[in-house]
C-alpha positions as CSV (number, residue, x, y, z in Angstrom):
1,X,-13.4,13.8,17.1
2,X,-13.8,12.0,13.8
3,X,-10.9,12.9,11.2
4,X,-12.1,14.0,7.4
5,X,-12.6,11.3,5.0
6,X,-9.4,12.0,3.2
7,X,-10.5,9.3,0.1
8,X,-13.2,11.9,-1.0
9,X,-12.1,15.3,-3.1
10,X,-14.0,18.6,-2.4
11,X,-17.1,17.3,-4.3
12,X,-17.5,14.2,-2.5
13,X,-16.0,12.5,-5.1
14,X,-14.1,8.9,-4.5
15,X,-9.9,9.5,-5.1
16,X,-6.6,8.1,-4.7
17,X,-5.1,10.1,-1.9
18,X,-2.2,11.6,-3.3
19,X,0.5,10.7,-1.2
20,X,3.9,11.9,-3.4
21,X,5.0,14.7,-1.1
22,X,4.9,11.9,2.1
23,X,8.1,10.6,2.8
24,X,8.9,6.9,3.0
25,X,8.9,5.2,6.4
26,X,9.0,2.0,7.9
27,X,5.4,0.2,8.4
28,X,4.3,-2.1,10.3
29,X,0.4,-3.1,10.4
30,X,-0.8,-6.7,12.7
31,X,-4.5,-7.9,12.2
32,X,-5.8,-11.0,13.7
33,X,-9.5,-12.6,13.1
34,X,-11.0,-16.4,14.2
35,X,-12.7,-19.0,13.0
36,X,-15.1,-20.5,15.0
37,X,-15.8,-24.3,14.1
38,X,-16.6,-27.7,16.0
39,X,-14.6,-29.3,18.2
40,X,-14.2,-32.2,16.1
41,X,-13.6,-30.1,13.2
42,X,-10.9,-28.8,14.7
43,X,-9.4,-32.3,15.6
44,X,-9.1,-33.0,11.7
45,X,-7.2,-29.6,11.2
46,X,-4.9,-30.4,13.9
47,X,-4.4,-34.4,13.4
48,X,-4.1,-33.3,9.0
49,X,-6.9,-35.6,8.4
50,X,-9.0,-32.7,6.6
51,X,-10.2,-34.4,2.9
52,X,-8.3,-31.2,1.1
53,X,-5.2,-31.7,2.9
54,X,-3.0,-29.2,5.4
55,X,-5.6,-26.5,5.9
56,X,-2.9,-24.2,7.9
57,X,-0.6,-24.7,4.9
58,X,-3.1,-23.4,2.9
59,X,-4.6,-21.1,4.4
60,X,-1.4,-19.8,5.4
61,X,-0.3,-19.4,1.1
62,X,-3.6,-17.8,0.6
63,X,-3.2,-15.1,3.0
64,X,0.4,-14.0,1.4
65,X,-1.1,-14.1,-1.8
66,X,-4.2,-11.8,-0.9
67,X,-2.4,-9.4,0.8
68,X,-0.2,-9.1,-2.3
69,X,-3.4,-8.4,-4.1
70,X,-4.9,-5.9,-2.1
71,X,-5.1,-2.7,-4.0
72,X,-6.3,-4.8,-6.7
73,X,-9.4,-6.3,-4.9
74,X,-10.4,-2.9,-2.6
75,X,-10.8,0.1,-5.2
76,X,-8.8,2.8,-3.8
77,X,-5.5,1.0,-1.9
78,X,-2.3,2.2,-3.2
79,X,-0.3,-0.8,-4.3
80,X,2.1,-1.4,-2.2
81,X,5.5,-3.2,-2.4
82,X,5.7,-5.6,0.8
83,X,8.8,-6.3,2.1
84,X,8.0,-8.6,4.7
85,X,4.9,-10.7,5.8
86,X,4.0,-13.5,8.2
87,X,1.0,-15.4,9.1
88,X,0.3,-17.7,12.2
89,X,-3.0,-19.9,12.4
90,X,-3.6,-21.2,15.8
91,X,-6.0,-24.0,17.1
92,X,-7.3,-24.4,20.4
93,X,-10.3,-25.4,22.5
94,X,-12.8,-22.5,23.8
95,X,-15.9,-22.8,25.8
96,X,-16.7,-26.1,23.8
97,X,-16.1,-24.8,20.6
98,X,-13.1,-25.1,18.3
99,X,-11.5,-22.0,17.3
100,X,-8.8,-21.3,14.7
101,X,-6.6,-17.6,15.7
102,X,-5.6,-15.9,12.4
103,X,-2.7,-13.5,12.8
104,X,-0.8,-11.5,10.0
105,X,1.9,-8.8,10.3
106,X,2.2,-6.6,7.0
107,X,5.7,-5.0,6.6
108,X,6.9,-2.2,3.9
109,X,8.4,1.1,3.4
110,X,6.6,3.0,1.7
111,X,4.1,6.6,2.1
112,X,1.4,4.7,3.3
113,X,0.5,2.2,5.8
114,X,-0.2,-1.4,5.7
115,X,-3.0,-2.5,7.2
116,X,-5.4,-3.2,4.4
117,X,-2.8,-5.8,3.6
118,X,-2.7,-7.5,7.1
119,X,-6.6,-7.2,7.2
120,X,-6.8,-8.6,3.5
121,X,-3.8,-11.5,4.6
122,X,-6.3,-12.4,7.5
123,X,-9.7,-13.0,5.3
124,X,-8.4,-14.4,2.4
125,X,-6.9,-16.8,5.2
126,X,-9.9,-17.6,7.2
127,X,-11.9,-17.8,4.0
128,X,-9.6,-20.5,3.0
129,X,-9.9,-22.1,6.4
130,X,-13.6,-22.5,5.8
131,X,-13.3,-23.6,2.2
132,X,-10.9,-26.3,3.4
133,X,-13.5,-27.7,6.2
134,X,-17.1,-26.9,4.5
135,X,-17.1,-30.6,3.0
136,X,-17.4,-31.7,7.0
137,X,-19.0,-28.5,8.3
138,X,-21.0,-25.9,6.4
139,X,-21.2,-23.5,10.0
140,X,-18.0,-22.4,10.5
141,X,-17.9,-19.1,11.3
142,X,-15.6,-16.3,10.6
143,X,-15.4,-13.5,13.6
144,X,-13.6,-11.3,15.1
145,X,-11.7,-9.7,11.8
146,X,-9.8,-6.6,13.0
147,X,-6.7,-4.4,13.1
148,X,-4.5,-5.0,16.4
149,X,-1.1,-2.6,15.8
150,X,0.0,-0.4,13.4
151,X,3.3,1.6,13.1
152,X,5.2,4.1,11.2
153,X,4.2,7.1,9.5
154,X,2.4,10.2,10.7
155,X,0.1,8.5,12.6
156,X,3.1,6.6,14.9
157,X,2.3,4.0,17.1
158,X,-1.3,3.0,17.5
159,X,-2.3,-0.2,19.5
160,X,-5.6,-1.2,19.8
161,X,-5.1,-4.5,21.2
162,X,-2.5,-6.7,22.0
């Protein structure tokens, strides 16, 4: 059964979900996405010899700073203070591809959840993966961008995928 769409008022109207009367909790949110890339492509990444320099580094800085900007880039996020985030980018070989693994886990205590921030933490990372490596391949692809865990608040547990 599909729940309400609790982001539109009684006249179908986009809102801020007033969430005052919730009580503060702990929150946890992990998302994960890939980049798919060449095999060779991926030997740069992993041997630093990418022309822009340490493209887990950056992508990695670039993630903690979107997530910090969610609610500024999608419309009707609450800002949220973060208390704790981490990102791991992975590299390995896949059925003759190359493909980076893009992890983030979003932390905070707050009246709402976290996951736009772990969703936002993994695309502004794998965006910066591909801006890093477009000068030696323009067909990278980005894939796979989803919410794996969440935790805390009315909702509980919920794990999709682990």
């Amino acid at each position: 059964m599909t729940q309400p769409l609790t982001h539109l008022d009684e006249h179908g109207h986009a809102h801020m979900v007033n969430v005052s009367a919730k009580p503060d909790t702990h929150r946890v949110a992990i998302a994960r996405g890939e980049v798919h890339l060449a095999p060779d492509t991926l030997n740069l990444i992993l041997s630093g010899d990418v022309p822009k320099g340490d493209v887990f580094a950056a992508a990695r800085l670039a993630g903690i700073m979107g997530a910090k900007k969610t609610s500024e880039l999608i419309p009707l996020c609450h800002p949220l203070p973060l208390t704790h985030l981490s990102i791991e980018l992975s590299g390995r070989k896949e059925n003759g591809t190359g493909l980076v693994e893009i992890t983030a886990r979003a932390e905070t205590t707050g009246k709402t959840g976290v996951e736009m921030e772990a969703l936002t933490a993994v695309t502004i990372a794998a965006l910066t993966v591909y801006d890093m490596i477009k000068a030696v391949q323009r067909d990278a692809r980005l894939t796979n961008i989803r919410l794996l865990e969440k935790h805390g608040g009315k909702s509980g547990d919920i794990v999709l995928e682990k």
